[in-house]
DOLUMMI-282039 format. One line per 4 residues: number of its first residue (from 0); their letters; for each residue x, y, z of C-alpha. Coordinates in nm, 3 decimals, padded with zeros to 5 digits. Each point is the difference from the previous one (the first is absolute). Example, Ala and Ser with C-alpha at 12.3 -4.5 7.8 and 13.67 -1.06 7.14 Angstrom:
BEGIN
0 = as = 01.230:-00.450:00.780  00.137:00.344:-00.066
END
This chain:
BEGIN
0 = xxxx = 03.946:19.867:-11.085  00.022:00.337:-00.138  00.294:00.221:00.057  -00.176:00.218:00.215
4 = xxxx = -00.043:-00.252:00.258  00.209:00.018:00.299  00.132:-00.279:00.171  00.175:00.108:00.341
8 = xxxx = -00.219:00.051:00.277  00.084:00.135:00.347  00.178:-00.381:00.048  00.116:-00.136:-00.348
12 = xxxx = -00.271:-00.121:-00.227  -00.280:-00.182:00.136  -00.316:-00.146:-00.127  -00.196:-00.300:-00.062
16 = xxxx = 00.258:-00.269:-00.143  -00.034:-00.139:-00.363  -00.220:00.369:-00.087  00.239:00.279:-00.107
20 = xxxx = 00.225:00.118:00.127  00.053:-00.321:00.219  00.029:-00.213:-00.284  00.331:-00.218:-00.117
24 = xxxx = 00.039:00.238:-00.300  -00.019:00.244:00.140  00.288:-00.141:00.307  00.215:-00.130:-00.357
28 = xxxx = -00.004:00.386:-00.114  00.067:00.142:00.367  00.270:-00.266:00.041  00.183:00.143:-00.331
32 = xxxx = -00.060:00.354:00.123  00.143:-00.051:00.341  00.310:-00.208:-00.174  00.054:00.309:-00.281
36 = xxxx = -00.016:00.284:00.289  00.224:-00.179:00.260  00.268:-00.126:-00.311  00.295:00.190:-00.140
40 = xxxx = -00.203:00.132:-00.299  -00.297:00.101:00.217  00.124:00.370:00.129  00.053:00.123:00.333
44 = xxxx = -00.117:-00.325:00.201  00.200:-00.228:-00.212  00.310:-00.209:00.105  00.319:00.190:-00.131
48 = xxxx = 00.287:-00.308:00.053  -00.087:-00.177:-00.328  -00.109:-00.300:00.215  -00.373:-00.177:00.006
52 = xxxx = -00.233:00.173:00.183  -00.185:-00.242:00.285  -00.327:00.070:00.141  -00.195:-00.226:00.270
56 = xxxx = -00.326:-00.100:-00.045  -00.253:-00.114:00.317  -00.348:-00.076:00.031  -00.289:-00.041:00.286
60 = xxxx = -00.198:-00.327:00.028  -00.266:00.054:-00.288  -00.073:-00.223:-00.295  00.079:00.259:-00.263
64 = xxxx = 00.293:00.050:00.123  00.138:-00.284:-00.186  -00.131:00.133:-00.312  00.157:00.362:00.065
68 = xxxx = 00.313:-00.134:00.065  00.099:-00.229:-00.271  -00.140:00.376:-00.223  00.211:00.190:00.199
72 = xxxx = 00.301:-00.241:-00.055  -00.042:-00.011:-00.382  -00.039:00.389:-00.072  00.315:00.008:00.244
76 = xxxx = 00.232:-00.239:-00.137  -00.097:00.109:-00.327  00.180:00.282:00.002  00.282:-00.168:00.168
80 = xxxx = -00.024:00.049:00.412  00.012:-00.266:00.190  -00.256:-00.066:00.258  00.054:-00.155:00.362
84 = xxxx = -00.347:-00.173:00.071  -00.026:-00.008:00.400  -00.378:-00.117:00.025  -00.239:00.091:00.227
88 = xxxx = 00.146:00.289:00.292  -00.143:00.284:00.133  00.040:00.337:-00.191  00.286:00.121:00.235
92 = xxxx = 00.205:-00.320:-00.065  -00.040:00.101:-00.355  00.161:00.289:00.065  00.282:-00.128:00.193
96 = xxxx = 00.104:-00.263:-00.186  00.037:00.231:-00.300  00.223:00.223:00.246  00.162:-00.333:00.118
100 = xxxx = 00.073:-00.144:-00.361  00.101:00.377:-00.131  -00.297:-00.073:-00.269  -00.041:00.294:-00.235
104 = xxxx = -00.378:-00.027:00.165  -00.243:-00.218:00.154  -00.386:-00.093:-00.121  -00.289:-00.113:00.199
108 = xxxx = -00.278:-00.181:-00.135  -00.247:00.115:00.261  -00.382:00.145:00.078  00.107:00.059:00.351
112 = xxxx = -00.377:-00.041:00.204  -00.198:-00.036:-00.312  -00.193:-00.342:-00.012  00.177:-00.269:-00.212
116 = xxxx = -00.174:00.077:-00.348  00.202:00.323:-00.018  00.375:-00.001:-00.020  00.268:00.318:-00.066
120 = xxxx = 00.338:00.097:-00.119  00.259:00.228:00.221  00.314:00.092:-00.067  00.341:00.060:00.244
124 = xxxx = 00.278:00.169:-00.092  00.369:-00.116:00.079  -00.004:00.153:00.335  -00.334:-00.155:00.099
128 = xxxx = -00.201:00.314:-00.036  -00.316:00.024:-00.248  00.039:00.162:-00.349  -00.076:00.349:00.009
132 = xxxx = -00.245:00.138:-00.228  00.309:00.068:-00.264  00.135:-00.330:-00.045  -00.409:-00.142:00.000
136 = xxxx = -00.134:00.233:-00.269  00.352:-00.116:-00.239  -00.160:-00.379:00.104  -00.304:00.097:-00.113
140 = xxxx = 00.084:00.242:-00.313  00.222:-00.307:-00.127  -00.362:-00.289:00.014  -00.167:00.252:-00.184
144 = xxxx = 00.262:00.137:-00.259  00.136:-00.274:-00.189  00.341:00.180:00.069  00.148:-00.342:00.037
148 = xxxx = -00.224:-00.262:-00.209  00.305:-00.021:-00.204  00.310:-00.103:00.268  00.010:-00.343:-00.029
152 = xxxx = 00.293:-00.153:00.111  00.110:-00.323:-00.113  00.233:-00.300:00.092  00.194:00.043:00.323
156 = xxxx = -00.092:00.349:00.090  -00.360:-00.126:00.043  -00.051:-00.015:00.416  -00.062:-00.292:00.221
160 = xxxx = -00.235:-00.077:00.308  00.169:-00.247:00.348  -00.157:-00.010:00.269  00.168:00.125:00.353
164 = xxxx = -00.049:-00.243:00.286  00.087:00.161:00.266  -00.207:00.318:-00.013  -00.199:-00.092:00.265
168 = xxxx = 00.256:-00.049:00.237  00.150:00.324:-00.120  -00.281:00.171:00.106  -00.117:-00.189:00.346
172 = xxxx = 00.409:00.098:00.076  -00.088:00.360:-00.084  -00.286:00.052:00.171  00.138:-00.155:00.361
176 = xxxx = 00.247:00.280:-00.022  -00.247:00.214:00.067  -00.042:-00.094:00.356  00.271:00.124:00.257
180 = xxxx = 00.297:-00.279:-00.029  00.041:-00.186:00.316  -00.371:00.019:00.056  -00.293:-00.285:-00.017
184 = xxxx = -00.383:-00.062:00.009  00.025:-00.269:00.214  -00.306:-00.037:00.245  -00.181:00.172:-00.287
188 = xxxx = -00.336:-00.117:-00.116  -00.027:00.153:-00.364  -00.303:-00.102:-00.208  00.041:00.073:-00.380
192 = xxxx = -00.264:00.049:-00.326  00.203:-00.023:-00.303  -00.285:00.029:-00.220  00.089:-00.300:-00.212
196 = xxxx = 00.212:00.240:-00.199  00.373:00.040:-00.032  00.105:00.004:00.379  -00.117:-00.400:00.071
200 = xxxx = 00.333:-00.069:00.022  00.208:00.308:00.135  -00.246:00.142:00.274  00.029:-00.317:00.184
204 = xxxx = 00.369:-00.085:-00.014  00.134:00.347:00.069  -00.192:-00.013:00.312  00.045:-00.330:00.065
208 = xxxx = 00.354:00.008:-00.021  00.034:00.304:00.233  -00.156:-00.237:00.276  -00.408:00.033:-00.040
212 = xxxx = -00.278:-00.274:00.054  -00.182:00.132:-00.335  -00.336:-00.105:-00.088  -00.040:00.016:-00.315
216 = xxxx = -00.316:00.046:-00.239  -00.100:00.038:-00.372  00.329:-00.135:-00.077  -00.097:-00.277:-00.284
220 = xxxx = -00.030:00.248:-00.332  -00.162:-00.221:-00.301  00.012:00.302:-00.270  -00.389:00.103:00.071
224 = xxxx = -00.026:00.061:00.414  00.237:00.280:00.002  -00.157:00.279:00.224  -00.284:-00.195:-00.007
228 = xxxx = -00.210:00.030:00.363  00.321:00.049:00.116  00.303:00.259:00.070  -00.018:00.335:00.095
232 = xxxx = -00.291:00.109:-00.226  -00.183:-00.285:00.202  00.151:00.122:00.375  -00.287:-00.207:00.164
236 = xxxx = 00.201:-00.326:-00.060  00.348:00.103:00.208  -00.219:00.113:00.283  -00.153:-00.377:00.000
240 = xxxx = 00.369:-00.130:-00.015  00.102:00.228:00.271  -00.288:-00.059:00.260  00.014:-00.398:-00.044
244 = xxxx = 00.374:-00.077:-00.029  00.051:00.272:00.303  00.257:00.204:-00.175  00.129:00.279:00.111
248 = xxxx = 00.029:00.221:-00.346  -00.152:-00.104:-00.354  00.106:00.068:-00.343  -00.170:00.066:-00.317
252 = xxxx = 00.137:00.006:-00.350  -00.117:00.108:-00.284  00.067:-00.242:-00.333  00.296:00.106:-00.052
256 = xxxx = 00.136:00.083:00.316  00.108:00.347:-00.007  -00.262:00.160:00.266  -00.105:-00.174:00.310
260 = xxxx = -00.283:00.061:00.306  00.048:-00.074:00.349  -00.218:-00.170:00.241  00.063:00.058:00.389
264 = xxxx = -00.030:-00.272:00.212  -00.391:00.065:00.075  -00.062:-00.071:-00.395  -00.047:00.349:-00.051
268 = xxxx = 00.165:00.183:-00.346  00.294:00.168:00.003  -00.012:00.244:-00.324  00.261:00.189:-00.158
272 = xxxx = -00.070:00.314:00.116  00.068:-00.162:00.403  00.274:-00.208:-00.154  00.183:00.333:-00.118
276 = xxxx = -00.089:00.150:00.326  00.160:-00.243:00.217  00.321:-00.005:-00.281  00.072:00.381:00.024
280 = xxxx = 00.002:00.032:00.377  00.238:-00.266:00.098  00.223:00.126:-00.353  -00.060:00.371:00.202
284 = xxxx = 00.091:-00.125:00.328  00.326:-00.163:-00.096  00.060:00.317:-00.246  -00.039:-00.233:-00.313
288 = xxxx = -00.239:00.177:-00.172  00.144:00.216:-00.280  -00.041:00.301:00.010  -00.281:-00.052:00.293
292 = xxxx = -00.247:-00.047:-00.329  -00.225:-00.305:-00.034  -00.156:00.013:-00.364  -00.373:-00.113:-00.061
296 = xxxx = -00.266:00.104:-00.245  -00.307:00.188:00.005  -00.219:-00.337:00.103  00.189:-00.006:00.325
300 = xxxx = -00.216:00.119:00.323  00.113:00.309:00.122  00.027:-00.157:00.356  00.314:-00.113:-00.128
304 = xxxx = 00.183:00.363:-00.055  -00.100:00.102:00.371  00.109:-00.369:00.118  00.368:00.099:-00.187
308 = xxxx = -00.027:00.341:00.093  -00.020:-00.045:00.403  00.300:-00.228:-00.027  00.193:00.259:-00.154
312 = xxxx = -00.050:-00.079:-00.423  -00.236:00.091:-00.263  -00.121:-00.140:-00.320  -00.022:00.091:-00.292
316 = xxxx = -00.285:-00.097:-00.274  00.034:-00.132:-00.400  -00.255:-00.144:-00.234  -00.154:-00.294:00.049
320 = xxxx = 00.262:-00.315:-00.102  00.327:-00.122:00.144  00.139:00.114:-00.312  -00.054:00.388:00.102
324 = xxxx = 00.097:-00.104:00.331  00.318:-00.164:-00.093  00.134:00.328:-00.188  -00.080:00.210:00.247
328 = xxxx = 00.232:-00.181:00.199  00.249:00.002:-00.295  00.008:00.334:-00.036  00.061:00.092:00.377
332 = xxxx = 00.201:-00.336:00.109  -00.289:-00.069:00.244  -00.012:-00.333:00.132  -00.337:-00.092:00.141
336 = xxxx = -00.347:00.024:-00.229  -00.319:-00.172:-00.073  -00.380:-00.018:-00.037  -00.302:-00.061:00.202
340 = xxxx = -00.034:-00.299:-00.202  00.333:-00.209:00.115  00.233:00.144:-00.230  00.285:00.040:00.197
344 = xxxx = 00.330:00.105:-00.147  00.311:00.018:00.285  00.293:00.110:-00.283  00.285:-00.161:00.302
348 = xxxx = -00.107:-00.317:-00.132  -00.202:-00.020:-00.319  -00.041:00.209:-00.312  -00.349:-00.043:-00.068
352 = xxxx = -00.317:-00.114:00.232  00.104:-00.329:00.197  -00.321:-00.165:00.219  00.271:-00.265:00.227
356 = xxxx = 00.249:00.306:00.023  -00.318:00.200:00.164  -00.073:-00.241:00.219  00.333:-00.042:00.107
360 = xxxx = 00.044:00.337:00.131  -00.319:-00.007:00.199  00.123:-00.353:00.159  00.333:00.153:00.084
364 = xxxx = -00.135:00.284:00.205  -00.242:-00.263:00.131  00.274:-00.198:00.142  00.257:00.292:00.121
368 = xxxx = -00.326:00.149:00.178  -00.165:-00.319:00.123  -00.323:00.207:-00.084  -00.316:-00.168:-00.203
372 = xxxx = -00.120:00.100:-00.358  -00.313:00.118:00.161  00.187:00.263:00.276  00.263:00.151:-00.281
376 = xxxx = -00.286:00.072:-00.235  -00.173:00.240:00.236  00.269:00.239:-00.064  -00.262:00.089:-00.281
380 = xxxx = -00.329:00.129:00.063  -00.172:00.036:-00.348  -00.269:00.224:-00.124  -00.282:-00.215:-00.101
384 = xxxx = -00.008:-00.065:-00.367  -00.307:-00.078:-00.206  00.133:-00.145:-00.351  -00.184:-00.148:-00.325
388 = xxxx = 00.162:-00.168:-00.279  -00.260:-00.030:-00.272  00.054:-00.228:-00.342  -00.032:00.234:-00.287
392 = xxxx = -00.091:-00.080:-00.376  00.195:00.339:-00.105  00.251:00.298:00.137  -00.137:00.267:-00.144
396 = xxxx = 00.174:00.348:00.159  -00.161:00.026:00.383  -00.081:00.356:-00.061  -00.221:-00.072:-00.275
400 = xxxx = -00.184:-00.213:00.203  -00.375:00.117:00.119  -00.040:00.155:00.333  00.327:-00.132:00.146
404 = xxxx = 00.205:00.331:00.016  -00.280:00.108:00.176  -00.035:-00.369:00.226  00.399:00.091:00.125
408 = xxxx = -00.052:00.393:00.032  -00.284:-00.082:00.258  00.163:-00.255:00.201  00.327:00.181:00.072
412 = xxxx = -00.243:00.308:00.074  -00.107:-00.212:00.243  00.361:-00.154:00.137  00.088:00.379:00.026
416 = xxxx = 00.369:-00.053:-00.048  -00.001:-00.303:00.255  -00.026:-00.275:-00.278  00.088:-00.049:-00.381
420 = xxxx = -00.175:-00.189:-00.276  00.175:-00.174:-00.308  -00.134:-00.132:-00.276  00.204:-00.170:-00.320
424 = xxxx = 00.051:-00.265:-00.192  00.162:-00.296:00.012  00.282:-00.050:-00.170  00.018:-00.386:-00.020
428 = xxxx = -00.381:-00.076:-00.012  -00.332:00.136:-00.118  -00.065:00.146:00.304  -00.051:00.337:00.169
432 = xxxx = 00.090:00.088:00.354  -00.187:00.196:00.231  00.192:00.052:00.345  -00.131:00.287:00.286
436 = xxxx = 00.134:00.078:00.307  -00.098:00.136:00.272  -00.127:00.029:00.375  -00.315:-00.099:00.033
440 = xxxx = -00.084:-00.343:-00.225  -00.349:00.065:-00.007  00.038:00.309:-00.202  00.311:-00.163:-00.209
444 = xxxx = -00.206:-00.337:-00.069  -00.292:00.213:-00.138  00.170:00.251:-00.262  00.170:-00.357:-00.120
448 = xxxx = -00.323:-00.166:-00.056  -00.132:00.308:-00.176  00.281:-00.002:-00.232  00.009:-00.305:-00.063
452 = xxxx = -00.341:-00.059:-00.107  00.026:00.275:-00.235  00.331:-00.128:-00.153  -00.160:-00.362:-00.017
456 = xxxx = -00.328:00.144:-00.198  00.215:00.172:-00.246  00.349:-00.232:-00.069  -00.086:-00.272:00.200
460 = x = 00.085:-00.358:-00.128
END
C-alpha cells in the first residue's frame, strides 16, 4: 500500500480478503490504530478514567473471517485493549452489544452481500453509531504514519481476548423488544432466508420465540456459501420458500443481517422502498413519526414521497448508504429511514440497520390490522424503474466519460421533469449504477440500454 490509498469506503473497508487492504496486516495495523484512537493517549475519542479500554469484536459466517480476527485481536491487544470476541452476529448485534457491554467500540468483520471471497472491516462507536469521517481518517492517518510503530507495551499492560457467551442471547432478547409487549405471532406462518450468514441462529429464535411456525432456509453456513444463490441478492429463493411452505410473509437477509426483503404471501417481493412505505404510515397514523419525516435516499422511487405525502408526511432524500441516512436522522432526531435496498433503520429500537427489527415492524402492523403483506403494500404505487448495474474494470470521473453527459441530458429531455436518472459508483464494489425513473417503461428501459452499452464499451469489465 501506498499512503495515498484510502481505505474507508461508503461501509468500512471492503475488498477481496487476503489482497490489500483486506489482508491480516493490514487488520494487525487497523487493530493498533483503533486501540491508540479509542485509549487514553489517543485524543479526543480516547478513554479519560485511566482504566483499559474494551472494544468488541464480531464477525459474519466467512472463512477469512477467522484469519481477520485473530489480526484484529493481536494489533488490539498489542497496544493493551482488551477484546470481547462474540462470534458470528449480525452487524446490529455488533452494535448493541458494544452499547450493552459499555465497550469503548464495536468491530465487524463483514462484506455484508458480497460473495464469500470478499470480506470487510466496520467500525461502531460506544453508542452503536458508525465512525464519522473524523474519527475514520485518524484510523487511517495512524496505518499509514508510523505515528505509533514505537508504543509497545509490555508485561501486564499488554491486553487480553475472552470470549462472551451470551451475546447471542443478548441480542435475540433485544431484538423481541422490538415488538409491542404483550403481543405474539402465534397463528403466523413466517418463512425465513438467512443467507447462510450471521442471522442462522438469531432470525429463527427471535421469531420463534415470539410464537411463529418458521421455516427456515440457507441456515447451514460452511465459510464459502455465504450469499451464495441465496439471500436477498438472490430474492428468487424466499419466494420458493414462501409459495411451498404456504407462509404468509417471507424474509430475506443479507450476510450479515442488517437489511432484509419481504415476500407477501403470494411469493411476491416486498422491497425497501414498500417496506418503508408501509413503516411511515402506521408510525403517521399513531403520530409516531418524528417530526412526520421518513428519511430515504435518492435510489428510492418517488412513489414513495406521494405515498407519505397523502397520509400526511414527507421525505426527505440523502446520498446513497445507510450511513448518510443514519446522520440525517442524527442531526434532526428523526426516527424512521432507509433504502430501496432493505436498509431499514427505525432509531426506537436500533442504532444502525437491523433486517429481524424490519421485519418485526411490518409483522406487528400485520397482526394489529389482520391485513396481508400483499394488501398493505399497495399503499405504494411506484413509478416504473429501469436500472443497470454494470461490473467496471475502472472509476474514472463520469463526466469524462464519452457521450454520457450527453446519454442523461437526452433522456431527462425526454422524462420532461416527470422522471430522474442517476448514475454513480459504487462504493463497496467495482460497479456503476444506472437507475431511471419514470412513467412510461418503454421509454425508461431504452435510454438505460443506451447508456449502458456505451458505459460497457468504454469501462466495462
Amino acid at each position: 500500500m501506498t499512503d495515498s490509498r484510502k481505505l474507508f469506503g461508503t461501509d468500512g473497508i471492503r475488498g477481496v480478503a487476503n489482497i490489500e487492504p483486506v489482508t491480516a496486516e493490514t487488520a494487525l495495523k487497523l487493530g493498533r490504530a483503533a486501540a491508540h484512537v479509542f485509549s487514553a493517549n489517543g485524543g479526543p475519542y480516547g478513554r479519560r478514567d485511566g482504566t483499559r479500554p474494551k472494544i468488541v469484536l464480531g464477525k459474519d459466517t466467512r472463512l477469512s473471517g477467522y484469519m481477520l480476527e485473530n489480526a484484529m485481536v493481536a494489533g488490539l491487544t498489542s497496544l493493551g485493549v482488551d477484546v470481547l470476541l462474540i462470534g458470528p452476529l449480525p452487524t446490529p448485534g455488533v452494535a448493541y452489544i458494544t452499547r450493552s457491554l459499555r465497550a469503548d467500540a464495536g468491530i465487524v468483520l463483514s462484506a455484508s452481500h458480497n460473495p464469500y471471497e470478499d470480506n470487510g472491516i466496520k467500525f461502531f462507536r460506544h453508542d452503536g453509531y458508525k465512525l464519522d469521517d473524523a474519527v475514520e481518517a485518524r484510523i487511517e492517518g495512524l496505518v499509514f504514519s508510523g505515528e505509533i510503530e514505537n508504543i509497545r507495551p509490555t508485561a501486564g499492560n499488554i491486553g487480553r481476548a475472552r470470549r462472551i457467551d451470551d451475546a447471542l442471547g443478548r441480542y435475540v432478547e433485544h431484538a423481541k423488544r422490538a415488538f409491542p409487549r404483550g403481543r405474539t405471532l402465534e397463528g403466523l406462518k413466517v418463512a425465513v432466508d438467512c443467507a447462510n450468514g450471521a442471522a442462522y441462529k438469531s432470525t429463527p429464535s427471535i421469531l420463534r420465540e415470539l410464537g411463529a411456525e418458521v421455516f427456515v432456509a440457507h441456515h447451514t453456513p460452511n465459510g464459502t456459501n455465504i450469499n451464495a444463490d441465496c439471500g436477498s441478492t438472490h430474492p428468487a429463493e424466499i419466494q420458493r420458500l414462501v409459495r411451498e411452505s404456504g407462509a404468509h410473509i417471507g424474509i430475506t437477509h443479507d450476510g450479515d443481517a442488517d437489511r432484509a426483503l419481504l415476500c407477501d404471501e403470494h411469493g411476491e417481493l416486498v422491497d425497501g422502498d414498500e417496506i418503508l412505505a408501509i413503516a411511515a404510515i402506521d408510525h403517521l397514523r399513531r403520530g409516531a413519526l418524528v417530526g412526520d419525516t421518513l428519511v430515504a435516499t435518492i435510489m428510492s422511487n418517488f412513489g414513495l414521497d406521494e405515498a407519505v405525502e397523502a397520509a400526511g408526511g414527507r421525505v426527505i432524500r440523502t446520498k446513497v448508504g445507510d450511513r448518510y441516512v443514519i446522520e440525517e436522522m442524527l442531526r434532526e432526531n428523526y426516527n424512521v429511514g432507509g433504502e430501496q435496498s432493505g436498509h431499514m433503520i427505525f432509531r426506537d429500537f436500533s442504532t444502525t440497520g437491523d433486517g429481524i427489527v424490519s421485519a418485526l415492524q411490518i409483522l406487528q402492523i400485520l397482526v394489529e390490522t389482520g391485513r396481508p403483506l400483499s394488501e398493505l403494500k399497495r399503499c405504494l404505487r411506484k413509478y416504473p424503474q429501469a436500472q443497470r448495474n454494470l461490473r467496471v474494470k475502472e472509476k474514472p470521473p463520469i463526466a469524462s466519460l464519452r457521450d454520457i453527459e450527453g446519454l442523461i441530458a437526452a433522456a431527462e429531455l425526454q422524462l420532461a421533469g416527470k422522471g430522474r436518472v442517476l448514475l454513480r459508483y459504487s462504493g463497496t464494489e467495482p460497479k456503476i449504477r444506472l437507475l431511471i425513473e419514470g412513467r412510461d417503461e418503454a421509454v425508461i428501459n431504452a435510454h438505460a440500454d443506451r447508456i449502458a452499452e456505451s458505459l460497457t464499451e468504454q469501462i466495462g469489465a
